[in-house]
C-alpha positions as CSV (number, residue, x, y, z in Angstrom):
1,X,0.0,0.0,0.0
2,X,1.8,3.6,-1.1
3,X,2.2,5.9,1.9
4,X,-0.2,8.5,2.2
5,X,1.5,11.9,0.3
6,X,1.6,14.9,2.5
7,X,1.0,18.3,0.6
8,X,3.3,20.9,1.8
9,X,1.4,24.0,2.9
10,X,0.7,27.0,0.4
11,X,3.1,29.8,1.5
12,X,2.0,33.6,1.4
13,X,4.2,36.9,1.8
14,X,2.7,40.1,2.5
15,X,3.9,43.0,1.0
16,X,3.0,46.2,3.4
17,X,2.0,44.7,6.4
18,X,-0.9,47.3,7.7
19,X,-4.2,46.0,8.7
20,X,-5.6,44.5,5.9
21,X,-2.5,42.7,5.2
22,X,-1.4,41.2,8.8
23,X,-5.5,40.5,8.7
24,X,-5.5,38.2,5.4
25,X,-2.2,36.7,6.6
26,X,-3.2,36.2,10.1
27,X,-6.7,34.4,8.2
28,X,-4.7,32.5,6.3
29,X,-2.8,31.0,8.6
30,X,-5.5,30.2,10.7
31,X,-6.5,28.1,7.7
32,X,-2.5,26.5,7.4
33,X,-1.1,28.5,5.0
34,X,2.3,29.1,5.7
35,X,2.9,33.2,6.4
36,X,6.5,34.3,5.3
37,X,8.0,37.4,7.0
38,X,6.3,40.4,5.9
39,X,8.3,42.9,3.9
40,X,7.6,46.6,4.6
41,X,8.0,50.2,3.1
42,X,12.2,50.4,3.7
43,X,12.6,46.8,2.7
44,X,14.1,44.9,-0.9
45,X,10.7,43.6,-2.7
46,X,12.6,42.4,-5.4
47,X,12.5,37.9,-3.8
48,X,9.1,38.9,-2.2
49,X,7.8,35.9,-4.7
50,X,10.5,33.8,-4.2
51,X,9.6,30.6,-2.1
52,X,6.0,31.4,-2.3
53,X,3.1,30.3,-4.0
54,X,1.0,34.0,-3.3
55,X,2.9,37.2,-2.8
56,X,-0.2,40.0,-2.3
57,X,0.7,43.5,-2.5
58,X,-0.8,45.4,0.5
59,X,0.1,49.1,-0.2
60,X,-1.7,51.6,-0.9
61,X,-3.4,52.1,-4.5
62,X,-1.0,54.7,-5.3
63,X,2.1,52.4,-4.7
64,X,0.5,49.1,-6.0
65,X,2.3,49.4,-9.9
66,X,5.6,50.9,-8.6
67,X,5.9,48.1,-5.8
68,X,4.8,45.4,-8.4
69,X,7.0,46.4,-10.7
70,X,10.3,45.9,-8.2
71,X,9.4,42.0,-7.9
72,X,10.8,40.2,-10.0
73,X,8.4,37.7,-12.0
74,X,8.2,34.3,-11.1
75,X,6.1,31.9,-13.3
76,X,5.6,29.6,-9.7
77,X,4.2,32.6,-7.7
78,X,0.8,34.6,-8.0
79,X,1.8,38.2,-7.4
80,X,-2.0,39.9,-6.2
81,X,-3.1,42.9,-5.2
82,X,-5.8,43.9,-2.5
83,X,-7.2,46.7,-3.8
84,X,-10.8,47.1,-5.0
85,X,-10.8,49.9,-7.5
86,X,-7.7,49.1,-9.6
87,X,-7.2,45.7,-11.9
88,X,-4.4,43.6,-13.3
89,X,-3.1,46.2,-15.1
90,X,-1.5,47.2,-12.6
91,X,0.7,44.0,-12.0
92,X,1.7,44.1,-15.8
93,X,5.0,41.6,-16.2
94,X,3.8,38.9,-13.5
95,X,2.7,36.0,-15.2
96,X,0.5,35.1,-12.8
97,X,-1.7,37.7,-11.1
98,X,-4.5,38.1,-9.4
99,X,-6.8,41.0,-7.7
100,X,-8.3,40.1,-4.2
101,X,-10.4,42.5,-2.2
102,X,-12.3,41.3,0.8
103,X,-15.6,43.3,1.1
104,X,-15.2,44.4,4.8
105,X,-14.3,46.5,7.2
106,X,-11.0,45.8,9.0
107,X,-10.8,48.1,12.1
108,X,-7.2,45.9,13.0
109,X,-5.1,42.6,13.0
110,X,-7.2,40.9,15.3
111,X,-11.1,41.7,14.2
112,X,-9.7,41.7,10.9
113,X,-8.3,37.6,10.7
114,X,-11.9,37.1,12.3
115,X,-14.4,39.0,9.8
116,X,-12.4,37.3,7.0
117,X,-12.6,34.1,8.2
118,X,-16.3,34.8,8.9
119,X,-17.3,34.3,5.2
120,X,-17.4,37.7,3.6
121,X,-17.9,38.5,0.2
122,X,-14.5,39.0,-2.1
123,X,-14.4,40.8,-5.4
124,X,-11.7,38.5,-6.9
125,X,-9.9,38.6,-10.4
126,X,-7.4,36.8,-12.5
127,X,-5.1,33.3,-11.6
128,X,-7.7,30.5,-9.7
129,X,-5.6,30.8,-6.9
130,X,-7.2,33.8,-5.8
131,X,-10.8,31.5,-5.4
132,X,-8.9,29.4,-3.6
133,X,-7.8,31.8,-1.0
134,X,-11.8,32.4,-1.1
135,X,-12.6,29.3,-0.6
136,X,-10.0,28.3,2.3
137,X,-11.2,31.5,4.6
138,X,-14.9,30.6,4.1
139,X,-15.6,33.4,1.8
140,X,-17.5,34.0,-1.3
141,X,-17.2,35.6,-4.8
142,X,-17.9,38.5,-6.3
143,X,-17.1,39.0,-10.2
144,X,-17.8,43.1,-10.7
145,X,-17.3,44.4,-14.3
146,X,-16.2,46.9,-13.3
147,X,-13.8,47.1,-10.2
148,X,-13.7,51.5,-9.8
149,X,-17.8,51.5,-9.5
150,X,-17.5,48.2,-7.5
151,X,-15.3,50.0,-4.8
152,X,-17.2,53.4,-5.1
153,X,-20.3,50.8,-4.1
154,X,-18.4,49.5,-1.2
155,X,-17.0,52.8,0.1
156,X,-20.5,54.4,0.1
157,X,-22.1,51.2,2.3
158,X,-19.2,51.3,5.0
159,X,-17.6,54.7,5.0
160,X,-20.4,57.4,3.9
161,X,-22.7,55.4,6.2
162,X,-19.9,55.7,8.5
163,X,-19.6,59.5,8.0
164,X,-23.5,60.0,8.4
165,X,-23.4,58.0,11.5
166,X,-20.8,60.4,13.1
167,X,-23.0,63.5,12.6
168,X,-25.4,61.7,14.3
169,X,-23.2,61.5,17.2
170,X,-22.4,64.9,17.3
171,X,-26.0,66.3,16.8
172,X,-27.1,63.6,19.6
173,X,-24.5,65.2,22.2
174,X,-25.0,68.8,21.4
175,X,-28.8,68.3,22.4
176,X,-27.8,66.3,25.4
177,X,-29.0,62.7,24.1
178,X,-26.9,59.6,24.1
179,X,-26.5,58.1,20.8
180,X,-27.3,54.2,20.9
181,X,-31.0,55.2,20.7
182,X,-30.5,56.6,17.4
183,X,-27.7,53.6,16.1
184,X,-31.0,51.3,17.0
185,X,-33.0,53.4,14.3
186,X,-30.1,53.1,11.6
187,X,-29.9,49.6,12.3
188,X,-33.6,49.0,11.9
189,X,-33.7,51.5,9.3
190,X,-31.0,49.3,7.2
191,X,-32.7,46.1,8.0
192,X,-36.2,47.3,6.7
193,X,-33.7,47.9,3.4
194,X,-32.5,45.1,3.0
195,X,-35.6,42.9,3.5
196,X,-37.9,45.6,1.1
197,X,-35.4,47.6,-1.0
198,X,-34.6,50.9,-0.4
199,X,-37.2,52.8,-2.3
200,X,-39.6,50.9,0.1
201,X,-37.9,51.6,3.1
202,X,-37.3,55.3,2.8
203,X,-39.5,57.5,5.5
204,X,-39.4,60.9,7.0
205,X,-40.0,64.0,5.6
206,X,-38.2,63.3,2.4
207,X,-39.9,60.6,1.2
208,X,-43.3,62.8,1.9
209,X,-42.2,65.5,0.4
210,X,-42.8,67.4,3.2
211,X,-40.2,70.0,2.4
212,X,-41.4,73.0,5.4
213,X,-40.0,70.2,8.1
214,X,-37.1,70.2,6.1
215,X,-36.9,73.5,6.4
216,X,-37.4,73.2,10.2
217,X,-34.3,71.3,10.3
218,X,-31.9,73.2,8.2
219,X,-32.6,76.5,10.5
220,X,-32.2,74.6,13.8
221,X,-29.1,72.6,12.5
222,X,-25.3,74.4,13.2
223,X,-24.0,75.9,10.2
224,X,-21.2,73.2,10.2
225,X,-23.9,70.6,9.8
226,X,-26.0,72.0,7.5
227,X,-24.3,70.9,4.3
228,X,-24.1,67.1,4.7
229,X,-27.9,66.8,6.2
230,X,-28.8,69.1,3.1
231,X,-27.2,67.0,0.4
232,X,-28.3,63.6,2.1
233,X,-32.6,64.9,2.2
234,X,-31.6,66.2,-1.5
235,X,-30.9,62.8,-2.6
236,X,-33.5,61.2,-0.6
237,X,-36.4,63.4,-2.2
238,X,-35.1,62.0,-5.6
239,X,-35.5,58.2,-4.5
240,X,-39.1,57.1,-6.1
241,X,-42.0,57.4,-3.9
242,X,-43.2,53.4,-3.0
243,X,-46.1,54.8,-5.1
244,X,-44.0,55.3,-8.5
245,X,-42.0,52.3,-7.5
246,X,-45.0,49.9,-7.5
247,X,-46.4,51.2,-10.7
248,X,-43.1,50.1,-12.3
């Protein structure tokens, strides 16, 4: 009977170890992969694929092309990037590339290793490898045509909710409130989106058309707040009432 063949572990490198870097790696090796020393901004990138099946560049946008273009090719590794706006264009000369962004929010190391492994969704491109990554952190796959209004998609979930929530805060504790009351409405708010669509979901005074409470708000709000809340009720009074939207 032949002895049973042991696989060697795929081996990763990071290139710019920040958080969403140390987070895939730390993932990854939760999952066996074997993580290689990280190589940072002052260190020689040019054998950052050597001895590894995936080398994934974790710089910023910016610096992805100029980094990838100081490793030297290697038709054994997968040179990848972790962006989600750019493509493989920018790992021109790797024979083997791949784009890999994990649609999440990685506050640091630690949370980070944990939302990826928690199945996320990954806007993935180029060598199979890059599935397979997927696939060994419990995630799944996202194919966008287009990776620039993919990422513009993302940022305005996560960050511009983000930003909205943070003017909640600060309206909530200039009028003496604490804020989780109002984190309960966004959060019940979202969830009647996701379960009707958002044309369905939208209330208030914008979705009325009630523009004289509008009004009401823009002369008690500080001058400092007044654009944002201006521009968000501008776009909400051009979402389709659920009357229009029914009709369709």
């Amino acid at each position: 009977m032949n002895p049973q063949v042991t696989r060697p572990a795929p081996r990763l490198r990071i290139v710019g170890p920040g958080r969403a870097g140390l987070s895939l790696a730390d993932a990854l090796a939760e999952c066996g992969w074997d993580v290689a020393t990280p190589l940072g901004r002052y260190d020689d990138v040019g054998s950052a694929a050597a001895g590894v099946d995936l080398c994934v560049i974790a710089t910023p946008d910016a610096a992805i092309r100029e980094v990838a273009a100081r490793i030297d090719s290697r038709p054994t590794a997968v040179v990848a990037h972790l962006s989600g706006s750019v493509g493989l264009e920018v790992l021109a000369g790797h024979p083997r590339a791949a784009a890999l962004h994990p649609l999440a929010s990685l506050p640091d190391r630690v949370i980070g290793a944990a939302i990826l492994r928690a199945g996320v969704w990954w806007a993935v491109d180029g060598d199979p490898l890059a599935s397979a990554v997927v696939a060994d952190v419990g995630g799944r796959i996202l194919t966008p045509a287009d990776r620039a209004t993919y990422h513009a998609t993302a940022c305005i979930a996560a960050n511009h909710v983000v930003a909205l929530m943070a003017q909640v805060e600060r309206l909530a504790e200039a009028n003496g409130l604490p804020a989780a009351p109002f984190y309960e409405l966004a959060e019940a708010a979202l969830g009647n989106a996701r379960r009707v669509g958002a044309v369905a979901a939208l209330t208030g005074p914008a979705a009325r058309g009630d523009r004289t409470t509008i009004e009401r708000h823009l002369a008690a709000l500080p001058d400092d707040e007044i654009g944002l809340y201006a521009a968000v009720a501008d776009a909400a009074a051009r979402i389709p009432t659920r009357e229009v939207a029914a009709c369709r």
